[in-house]
N, CA, C and O of each residue as an XYZ file, in Angstrom:
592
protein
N      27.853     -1.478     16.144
C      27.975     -2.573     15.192
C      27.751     -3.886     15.930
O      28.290     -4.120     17.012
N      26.988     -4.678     15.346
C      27.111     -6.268     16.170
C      28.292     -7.049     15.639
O      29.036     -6.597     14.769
N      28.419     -8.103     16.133
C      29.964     -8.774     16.082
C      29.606    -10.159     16.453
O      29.803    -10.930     17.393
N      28.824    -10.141     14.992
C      28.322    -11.900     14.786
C      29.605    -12.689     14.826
O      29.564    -13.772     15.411
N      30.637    -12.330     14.333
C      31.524    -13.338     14.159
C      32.429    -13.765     15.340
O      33.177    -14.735     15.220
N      32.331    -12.699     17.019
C      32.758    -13.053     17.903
C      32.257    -13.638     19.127
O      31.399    -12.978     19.713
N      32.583    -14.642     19.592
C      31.625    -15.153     20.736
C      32.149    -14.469     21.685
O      33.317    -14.239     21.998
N      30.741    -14.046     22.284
C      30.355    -13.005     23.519
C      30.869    -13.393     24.612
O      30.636    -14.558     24.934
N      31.742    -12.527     25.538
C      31.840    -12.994     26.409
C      31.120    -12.085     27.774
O      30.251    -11.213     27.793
N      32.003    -12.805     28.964
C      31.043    -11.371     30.285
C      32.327    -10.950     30.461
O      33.307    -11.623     30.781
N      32.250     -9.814     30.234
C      33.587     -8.586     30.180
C      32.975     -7.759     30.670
O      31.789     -7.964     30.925
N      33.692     -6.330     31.018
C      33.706     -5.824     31.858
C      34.259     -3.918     30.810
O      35.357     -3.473     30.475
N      32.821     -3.372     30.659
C      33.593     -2.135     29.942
C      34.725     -1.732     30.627
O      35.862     -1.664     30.160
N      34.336     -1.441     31.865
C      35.807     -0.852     32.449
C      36.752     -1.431     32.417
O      37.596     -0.828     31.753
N      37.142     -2.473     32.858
C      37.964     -3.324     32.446
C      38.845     -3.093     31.288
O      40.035     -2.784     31.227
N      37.823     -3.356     30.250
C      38.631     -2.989     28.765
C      38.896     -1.825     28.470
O      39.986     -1.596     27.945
N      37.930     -0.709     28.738
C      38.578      0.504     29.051
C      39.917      1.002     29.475
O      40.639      1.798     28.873
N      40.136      0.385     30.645
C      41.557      0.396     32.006
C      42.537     -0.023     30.504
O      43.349      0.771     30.029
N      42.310     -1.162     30.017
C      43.357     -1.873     29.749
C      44.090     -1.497     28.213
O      45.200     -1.693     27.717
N      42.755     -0.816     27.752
C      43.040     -0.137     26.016
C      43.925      1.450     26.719
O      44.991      1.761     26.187
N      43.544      2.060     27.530
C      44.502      3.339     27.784
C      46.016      3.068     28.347
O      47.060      3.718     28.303
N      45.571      1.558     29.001
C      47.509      1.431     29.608
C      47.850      1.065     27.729
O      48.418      1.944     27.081
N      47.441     -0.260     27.036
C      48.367      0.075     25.713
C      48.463      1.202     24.796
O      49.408      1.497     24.065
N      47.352      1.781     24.943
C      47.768      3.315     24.081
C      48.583      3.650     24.525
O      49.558      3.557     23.779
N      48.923      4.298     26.020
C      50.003      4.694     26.290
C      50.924      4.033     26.252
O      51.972      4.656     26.083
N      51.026      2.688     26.365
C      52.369      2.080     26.364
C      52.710      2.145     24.940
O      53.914      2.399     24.930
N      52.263      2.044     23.647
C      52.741      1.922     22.746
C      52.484      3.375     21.504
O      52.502      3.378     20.273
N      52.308      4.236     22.288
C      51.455      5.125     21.656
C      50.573      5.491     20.296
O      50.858      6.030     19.227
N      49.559      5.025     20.771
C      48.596      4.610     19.877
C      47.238      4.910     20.381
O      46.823      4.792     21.533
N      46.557      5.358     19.221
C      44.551      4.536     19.778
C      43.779      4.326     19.069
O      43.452      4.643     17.926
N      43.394      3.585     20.034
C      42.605      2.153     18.931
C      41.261      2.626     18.713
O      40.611      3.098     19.645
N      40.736      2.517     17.373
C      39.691      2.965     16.939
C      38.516      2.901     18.027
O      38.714      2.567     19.195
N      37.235      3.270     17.488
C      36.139      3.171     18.662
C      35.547      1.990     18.220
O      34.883      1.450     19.105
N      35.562      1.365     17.079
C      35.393     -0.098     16.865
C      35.736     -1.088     17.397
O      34.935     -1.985     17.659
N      37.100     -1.155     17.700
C      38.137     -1.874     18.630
C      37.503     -1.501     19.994
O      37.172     -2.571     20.505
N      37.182     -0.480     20.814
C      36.925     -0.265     21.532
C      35.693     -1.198     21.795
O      35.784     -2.351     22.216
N      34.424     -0.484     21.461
C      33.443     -1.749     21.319
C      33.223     -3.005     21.268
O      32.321     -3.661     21.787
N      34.216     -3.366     20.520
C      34.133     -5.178     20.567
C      34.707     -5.995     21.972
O      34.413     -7.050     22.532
N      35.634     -4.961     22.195
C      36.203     -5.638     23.457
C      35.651     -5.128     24.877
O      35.640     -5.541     26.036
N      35.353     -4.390     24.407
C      33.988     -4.292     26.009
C      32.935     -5.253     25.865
O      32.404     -5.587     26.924
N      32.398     -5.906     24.561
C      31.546     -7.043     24.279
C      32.051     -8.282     24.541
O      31.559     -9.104     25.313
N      33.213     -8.426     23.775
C      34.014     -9.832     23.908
C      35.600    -10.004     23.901
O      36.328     -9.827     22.925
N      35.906    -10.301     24.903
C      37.333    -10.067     24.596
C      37.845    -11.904     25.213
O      38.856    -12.142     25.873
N      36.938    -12.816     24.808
C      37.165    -14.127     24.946
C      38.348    -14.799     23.880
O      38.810    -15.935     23.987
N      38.677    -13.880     22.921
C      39.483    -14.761     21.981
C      38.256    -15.363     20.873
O      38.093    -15.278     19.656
N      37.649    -15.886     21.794
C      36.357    -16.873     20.964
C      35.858    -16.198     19.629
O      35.193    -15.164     19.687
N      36.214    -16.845     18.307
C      35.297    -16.676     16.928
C      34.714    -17.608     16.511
O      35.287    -18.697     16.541
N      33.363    -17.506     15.973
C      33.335    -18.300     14.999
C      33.604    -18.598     13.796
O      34.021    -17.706     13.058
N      33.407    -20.113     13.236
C      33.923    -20.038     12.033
C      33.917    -19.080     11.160
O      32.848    -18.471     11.109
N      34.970    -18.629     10.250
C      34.886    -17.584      9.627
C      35.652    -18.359      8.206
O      36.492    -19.252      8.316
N      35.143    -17.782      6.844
C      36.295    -17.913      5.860
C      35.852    -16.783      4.600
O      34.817    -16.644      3.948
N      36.963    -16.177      4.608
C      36.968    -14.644      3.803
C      37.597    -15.202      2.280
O      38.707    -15.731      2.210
N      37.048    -15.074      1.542
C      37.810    -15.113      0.122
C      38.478    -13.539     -0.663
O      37.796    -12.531     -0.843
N      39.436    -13.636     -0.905
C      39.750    -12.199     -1.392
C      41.111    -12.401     -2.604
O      42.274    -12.625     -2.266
N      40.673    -12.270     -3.934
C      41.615    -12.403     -5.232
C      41.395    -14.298     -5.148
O      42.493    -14.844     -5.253
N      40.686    -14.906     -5.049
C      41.039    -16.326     -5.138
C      41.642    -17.127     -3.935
O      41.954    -18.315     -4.026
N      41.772    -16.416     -2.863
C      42.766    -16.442     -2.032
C      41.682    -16.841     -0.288
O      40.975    -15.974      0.225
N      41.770    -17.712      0.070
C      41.347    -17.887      1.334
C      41.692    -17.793      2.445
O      42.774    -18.289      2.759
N      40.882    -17.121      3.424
C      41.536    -16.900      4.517
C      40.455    -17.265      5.685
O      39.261    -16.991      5.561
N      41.022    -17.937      6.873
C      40.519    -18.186      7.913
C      40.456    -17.796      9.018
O      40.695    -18.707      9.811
N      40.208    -16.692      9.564
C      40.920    -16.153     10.873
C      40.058    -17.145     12.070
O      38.831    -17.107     12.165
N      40.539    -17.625     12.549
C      39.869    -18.267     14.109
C      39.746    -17.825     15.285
O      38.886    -18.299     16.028
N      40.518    -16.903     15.658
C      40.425    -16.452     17.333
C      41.068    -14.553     16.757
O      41.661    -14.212     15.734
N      40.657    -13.843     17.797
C      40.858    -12.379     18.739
C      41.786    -12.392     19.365
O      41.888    -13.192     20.295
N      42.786    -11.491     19.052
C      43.621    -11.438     19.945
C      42.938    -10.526     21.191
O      42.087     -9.654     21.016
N      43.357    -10.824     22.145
C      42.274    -10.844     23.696
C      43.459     -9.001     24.076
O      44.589     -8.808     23.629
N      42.694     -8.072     24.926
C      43.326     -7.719     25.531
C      43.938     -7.718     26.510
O      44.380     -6.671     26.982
N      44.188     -9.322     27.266
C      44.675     -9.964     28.033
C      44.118    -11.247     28.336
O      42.963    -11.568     28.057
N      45.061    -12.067     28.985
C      44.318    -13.361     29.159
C      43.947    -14.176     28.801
O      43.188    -14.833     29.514
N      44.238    -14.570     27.599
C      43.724    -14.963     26.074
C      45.247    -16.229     25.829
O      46.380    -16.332     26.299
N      44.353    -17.027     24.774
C      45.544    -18.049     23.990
C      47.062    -16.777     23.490
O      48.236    -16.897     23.841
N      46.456    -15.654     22.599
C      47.235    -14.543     22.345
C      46.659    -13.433     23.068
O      45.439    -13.311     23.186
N      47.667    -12.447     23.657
C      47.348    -11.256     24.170
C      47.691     -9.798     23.219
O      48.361     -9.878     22.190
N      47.259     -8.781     23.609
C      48.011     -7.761     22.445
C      49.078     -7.730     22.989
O      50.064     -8.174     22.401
N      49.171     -7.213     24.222
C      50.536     -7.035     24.641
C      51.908     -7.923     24.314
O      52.871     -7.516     23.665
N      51.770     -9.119     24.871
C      52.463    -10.454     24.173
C      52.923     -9.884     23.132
O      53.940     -9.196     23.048
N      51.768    -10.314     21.876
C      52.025    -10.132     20.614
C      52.858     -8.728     19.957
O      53.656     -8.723     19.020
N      52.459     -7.758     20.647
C      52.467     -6.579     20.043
C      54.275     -6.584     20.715
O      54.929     -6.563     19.672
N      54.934     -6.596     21.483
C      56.256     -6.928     22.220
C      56.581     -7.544     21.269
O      57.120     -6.870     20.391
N      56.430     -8.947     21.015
C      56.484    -10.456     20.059
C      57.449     -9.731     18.781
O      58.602     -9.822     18.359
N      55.975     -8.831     18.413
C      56.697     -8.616     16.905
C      57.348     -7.303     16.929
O      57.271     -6.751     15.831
N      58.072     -6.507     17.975
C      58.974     -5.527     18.031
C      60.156     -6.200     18.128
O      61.069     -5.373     18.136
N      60.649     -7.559     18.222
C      61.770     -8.226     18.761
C      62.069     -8.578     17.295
O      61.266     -8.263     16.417
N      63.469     -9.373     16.954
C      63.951    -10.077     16.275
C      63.256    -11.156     16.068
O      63.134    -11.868     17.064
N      62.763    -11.514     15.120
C      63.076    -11.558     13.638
C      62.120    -10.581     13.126
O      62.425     -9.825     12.203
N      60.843    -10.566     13.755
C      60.120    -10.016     13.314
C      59.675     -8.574     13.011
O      58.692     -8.204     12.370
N      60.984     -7.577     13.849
C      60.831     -6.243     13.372
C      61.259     -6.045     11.712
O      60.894     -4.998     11.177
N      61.960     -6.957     10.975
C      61.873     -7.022     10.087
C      61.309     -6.987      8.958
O      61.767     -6.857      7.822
N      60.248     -7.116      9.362
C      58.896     -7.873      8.465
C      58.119     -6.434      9.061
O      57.769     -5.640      8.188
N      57.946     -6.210      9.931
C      56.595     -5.297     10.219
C      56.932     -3.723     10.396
O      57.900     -3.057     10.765
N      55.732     -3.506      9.977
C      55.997     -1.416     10.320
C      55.719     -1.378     11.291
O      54.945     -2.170     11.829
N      56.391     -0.230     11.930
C      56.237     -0.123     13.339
C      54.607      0.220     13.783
O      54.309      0.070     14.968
N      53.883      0.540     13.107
C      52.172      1.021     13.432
C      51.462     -0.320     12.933
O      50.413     -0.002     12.371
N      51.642     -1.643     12.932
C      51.073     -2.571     12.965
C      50.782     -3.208     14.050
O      51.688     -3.424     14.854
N      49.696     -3.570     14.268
C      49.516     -3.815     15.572
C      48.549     -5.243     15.383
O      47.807     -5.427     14.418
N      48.722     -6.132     16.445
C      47.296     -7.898     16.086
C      46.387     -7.898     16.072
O      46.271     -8.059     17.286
N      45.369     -7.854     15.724
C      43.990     -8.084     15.669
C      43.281     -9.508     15.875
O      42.518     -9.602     16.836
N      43.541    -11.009     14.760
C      43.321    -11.734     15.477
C      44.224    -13.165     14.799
O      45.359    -12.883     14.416
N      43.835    -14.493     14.652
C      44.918    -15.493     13.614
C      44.323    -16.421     13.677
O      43.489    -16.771     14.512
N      44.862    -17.119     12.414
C      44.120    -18.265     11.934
C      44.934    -19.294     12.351
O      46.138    -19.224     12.599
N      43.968    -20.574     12.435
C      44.658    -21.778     13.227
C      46.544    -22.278     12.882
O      47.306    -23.177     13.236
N      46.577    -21.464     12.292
C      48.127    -21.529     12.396
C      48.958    -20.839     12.723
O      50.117    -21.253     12.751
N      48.608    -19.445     13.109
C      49.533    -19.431     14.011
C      49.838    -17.461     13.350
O      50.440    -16.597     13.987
N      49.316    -17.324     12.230
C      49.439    -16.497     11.267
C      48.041    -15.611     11.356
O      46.839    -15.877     11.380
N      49.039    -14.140     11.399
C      48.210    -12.713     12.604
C      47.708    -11.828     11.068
O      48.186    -11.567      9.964
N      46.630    -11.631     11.731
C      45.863    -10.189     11.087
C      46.232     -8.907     11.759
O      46.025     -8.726     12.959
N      46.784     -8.012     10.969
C      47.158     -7.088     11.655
C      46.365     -5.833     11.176
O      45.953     -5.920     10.020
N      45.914     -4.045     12.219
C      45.590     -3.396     12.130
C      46.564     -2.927     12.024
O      47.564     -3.411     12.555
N      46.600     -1.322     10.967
C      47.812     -0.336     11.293
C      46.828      0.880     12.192
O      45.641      1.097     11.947
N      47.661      1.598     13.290
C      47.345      2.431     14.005
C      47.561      3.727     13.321
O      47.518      4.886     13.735
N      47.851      3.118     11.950
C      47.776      5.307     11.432
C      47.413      5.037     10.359
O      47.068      6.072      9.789
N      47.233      3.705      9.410
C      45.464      3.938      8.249
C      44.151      3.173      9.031
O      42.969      3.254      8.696
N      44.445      2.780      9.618
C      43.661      1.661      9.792
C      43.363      0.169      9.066
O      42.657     -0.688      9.599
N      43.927      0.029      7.946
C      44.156     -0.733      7.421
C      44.475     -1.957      7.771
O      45.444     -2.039      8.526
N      43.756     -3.323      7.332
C      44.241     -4.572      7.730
C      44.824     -5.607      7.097
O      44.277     -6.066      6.094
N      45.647     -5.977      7.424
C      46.926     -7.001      6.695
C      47.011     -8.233      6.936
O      46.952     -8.194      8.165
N      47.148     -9.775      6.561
C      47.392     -9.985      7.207
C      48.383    -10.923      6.513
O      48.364    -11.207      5.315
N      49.279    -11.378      7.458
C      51.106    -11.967      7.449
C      51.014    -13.604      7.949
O      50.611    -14.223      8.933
N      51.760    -13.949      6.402
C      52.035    -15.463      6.420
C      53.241    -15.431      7.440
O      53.843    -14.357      7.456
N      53.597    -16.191      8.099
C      54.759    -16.897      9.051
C      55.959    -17.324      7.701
O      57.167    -17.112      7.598
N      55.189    -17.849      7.004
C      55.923    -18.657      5.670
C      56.439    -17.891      4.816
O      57.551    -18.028      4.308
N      55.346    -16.703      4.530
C      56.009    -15.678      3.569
C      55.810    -14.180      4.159
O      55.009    -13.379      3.679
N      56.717    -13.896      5.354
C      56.489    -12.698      5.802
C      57.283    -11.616      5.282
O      57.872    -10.941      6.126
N      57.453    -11.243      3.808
C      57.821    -10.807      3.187
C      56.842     -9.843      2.632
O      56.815     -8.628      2.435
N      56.041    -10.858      2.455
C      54.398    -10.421      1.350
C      53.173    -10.125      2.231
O      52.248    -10.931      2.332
N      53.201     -8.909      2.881
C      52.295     -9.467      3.361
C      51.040     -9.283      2.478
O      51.459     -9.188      1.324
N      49.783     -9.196      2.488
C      48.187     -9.000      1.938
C      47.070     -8.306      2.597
O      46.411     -8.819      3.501
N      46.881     -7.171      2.141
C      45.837     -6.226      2.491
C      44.610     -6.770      2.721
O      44.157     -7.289      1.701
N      44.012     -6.836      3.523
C      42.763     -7.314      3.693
C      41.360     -6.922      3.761
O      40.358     -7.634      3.823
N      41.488     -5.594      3.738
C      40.511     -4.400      4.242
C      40.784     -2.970      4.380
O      41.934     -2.890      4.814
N      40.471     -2.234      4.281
C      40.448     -0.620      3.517
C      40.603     -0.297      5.055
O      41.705      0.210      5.262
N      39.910     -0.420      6.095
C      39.977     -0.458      7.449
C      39.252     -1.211      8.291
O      38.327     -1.945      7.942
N      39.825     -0.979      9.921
C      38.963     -2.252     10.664
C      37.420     -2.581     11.121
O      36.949     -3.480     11.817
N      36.832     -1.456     10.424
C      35.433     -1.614     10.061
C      35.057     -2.394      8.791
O      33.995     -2.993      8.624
N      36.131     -2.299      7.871
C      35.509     -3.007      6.994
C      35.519     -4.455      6.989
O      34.589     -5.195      6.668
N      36.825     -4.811      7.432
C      37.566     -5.992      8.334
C      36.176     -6.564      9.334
O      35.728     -7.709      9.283
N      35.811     -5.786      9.957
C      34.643     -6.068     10.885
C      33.416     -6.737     10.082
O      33.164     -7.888     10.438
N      32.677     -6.244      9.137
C      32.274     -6.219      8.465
C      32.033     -7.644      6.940
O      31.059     -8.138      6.372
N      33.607     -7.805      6.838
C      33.901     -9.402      5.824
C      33.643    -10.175      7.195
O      32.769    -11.034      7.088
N      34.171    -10.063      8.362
C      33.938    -10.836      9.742
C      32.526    -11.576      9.713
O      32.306    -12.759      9.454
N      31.718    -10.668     10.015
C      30.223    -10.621     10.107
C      29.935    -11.371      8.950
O      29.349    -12.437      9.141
N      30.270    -10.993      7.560
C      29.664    -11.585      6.981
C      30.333    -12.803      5.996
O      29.980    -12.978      4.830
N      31.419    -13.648      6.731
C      31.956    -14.372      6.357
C      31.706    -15.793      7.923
O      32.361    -16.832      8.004
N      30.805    -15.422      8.744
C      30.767    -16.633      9.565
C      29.938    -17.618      8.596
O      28.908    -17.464      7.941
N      30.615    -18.441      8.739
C      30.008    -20.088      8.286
C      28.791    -20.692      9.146
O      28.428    -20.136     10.184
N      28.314    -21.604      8.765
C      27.280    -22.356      9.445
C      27.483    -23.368     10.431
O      26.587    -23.749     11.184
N      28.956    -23.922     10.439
C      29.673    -24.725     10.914
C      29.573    -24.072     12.609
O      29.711    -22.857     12.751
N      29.320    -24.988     13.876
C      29.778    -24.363     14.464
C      30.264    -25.437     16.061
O      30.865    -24.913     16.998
């Protein structure tokens, strides 16, 4: 798949390789071969503009969560939201994908694949976003703007 909507970085398959089997194992999980792919391509954080409309409803995602090294990391994040307050709010097979300039995460689940993503404001509710993270991939691609 190409991954218009992420800016490329120079990564390192192995690298991302090494680093997707320490979090599978650490959290036991694995991450699709989609996920896999993108982050052997880019794992800069870097998106471009993006804006997804879905029920009337807009959404902006701006950055990747990085598999390290990044403004957000998975690890970070994925710790982040096992802690107080936020185990509250989340199933335990949710995992970050990426967030919009505020601060507010798109999440994958590791057993539909399914993507969500969770207001800070109303993390009660959260909103389905995609059937799975191909399809997610996919509104990505074809929701970059011209803006850049």
């Amino acid at each position: 798949m190409e991954f218009r909507f992420a800016e490329q970085a120079s990564g390192s398959r192995e690298n991302s390789a090494a680093r997707i089997r320490y979090l599978e194992q650490k959290y036991g999980i694995v991450f699709p071969e989609i996920l896999r792919e993108l982050y052997a391509k880019a794992d800069s954080g870097g998106m471009k503009p993006c804006e997804i409309e879905l029920n009337g409803r807009r959404f902006y995602p701006s950055s990747l969560v990085t598999l390290e090294d990044g403004d957000l990391d998975f690890e970070y994040a994925a710790d982040n939201d096992r802690d107080e307050p936020m185990c509250q709010f989340l199933p335990a097979d949710w995992y970050p994908f990426a967030y919009d300039g505020s601060g507010n995460l798109f999440y994958w689940s590791s057993r539909t694949q399914q993507v969500f993503f969770l207001d800070q404001e109303d993390a009660d509710a959260p909103v389905q976003i995609a059937e799975s993270i191909e399809k997610f991939m996919e509104m990505l691609n074809n929701a970059v703007t011209d803006e850049e």
